[in-house]
C-alpha positions in Angstrom: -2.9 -1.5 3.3 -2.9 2.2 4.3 -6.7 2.0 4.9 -6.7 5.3 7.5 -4.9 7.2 4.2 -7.5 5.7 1.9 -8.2 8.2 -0.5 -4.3 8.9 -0.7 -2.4 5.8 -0.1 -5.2 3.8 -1.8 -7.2 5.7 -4.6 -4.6 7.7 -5.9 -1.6 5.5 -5.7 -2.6 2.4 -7.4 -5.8 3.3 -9.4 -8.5 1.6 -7.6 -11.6 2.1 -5.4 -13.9 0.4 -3.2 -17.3 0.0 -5.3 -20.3 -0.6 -3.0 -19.4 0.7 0.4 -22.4 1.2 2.4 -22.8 5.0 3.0 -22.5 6.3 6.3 -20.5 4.2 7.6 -16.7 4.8 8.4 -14.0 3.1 6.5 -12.8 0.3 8.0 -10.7 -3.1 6.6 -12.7 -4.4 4.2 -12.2 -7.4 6.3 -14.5 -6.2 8.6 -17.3 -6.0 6.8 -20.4 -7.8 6.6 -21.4 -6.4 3.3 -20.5 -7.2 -0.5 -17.7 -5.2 -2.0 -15.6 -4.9 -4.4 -12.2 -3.2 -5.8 -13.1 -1.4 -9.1 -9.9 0.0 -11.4 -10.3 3.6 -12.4 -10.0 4.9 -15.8 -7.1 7.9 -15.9 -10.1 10.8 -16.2 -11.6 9.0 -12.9 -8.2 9.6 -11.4 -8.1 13.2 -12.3 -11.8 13.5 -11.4 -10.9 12.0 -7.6 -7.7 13.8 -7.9 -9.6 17.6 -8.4 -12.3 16.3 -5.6 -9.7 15.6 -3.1 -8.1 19.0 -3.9 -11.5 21.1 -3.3 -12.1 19.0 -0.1 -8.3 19.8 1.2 -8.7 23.7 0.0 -12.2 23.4 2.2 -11.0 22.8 5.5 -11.5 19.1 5.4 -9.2 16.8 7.0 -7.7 13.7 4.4 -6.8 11.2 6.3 -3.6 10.9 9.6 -0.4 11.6 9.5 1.3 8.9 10.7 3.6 9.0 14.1 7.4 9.1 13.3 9.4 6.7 15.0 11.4 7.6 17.8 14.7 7.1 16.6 14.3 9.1 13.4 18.0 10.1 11.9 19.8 8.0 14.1 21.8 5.1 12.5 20.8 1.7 12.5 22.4 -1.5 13.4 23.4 -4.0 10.1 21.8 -7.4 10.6 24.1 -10.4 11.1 24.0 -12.3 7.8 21.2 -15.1 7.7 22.3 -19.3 7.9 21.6 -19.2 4.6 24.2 -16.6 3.1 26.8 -18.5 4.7 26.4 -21.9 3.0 29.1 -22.5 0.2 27.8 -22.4 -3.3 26.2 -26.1 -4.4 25.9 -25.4 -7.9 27.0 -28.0 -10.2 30.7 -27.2 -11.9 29.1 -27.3 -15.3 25.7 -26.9 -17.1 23.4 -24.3 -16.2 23.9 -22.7 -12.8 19.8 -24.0 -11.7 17.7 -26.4 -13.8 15.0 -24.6 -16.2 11.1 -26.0 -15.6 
């Protein structure tokens, strides 16, 4: 995950929130963490709420996250990957019946 983007890539993307980070301290991976938290799923007004808060913060001066580098080789075209072993093996499908057996 996007953790460096958190309130973007995270909050406002899918809906849910860190409940019980210790305050004060810098987001990090969750993974990295000594502590007990949890994801929480936002209600739509708690969306909007973050959504307005996030605004204000932007409109005061305050910096939301990185932008990301781009990569070097931006617009230029890429090579096609040779086709995998497995695309190359002739179809093994029984000639009649259902093309794969149903659990």
């Amino acid at each position: 995950m996007n953790y460096q983007n958190y309130d973007k890539a995270i909050v406002l993307v899918y809906g849910i929130k860190l409940d019980g980070w210790p305050v004060g301290l810098p987001f990090i991976a969750p993974s990295h963490l000594h502590a007990v938290v949890e994801w929480k799923k936002l209600t739509q007004q708690e969306i909007e709420d973050f959504q307005e808060e996030l605004q204000r913060r932007e409109e005061a001066g305050e910096a939301i996250g990185t932008v990301r580098k781009k990569c070097g080789d931006v617009g230029k075209p890429r090579k096609r990957k040779a086709p995998t072993v497995i695309s190359r093996i002739p179809d093994l499908r029984p000639i009649s019946g259902p093309p794969y057996p149903h659990p």
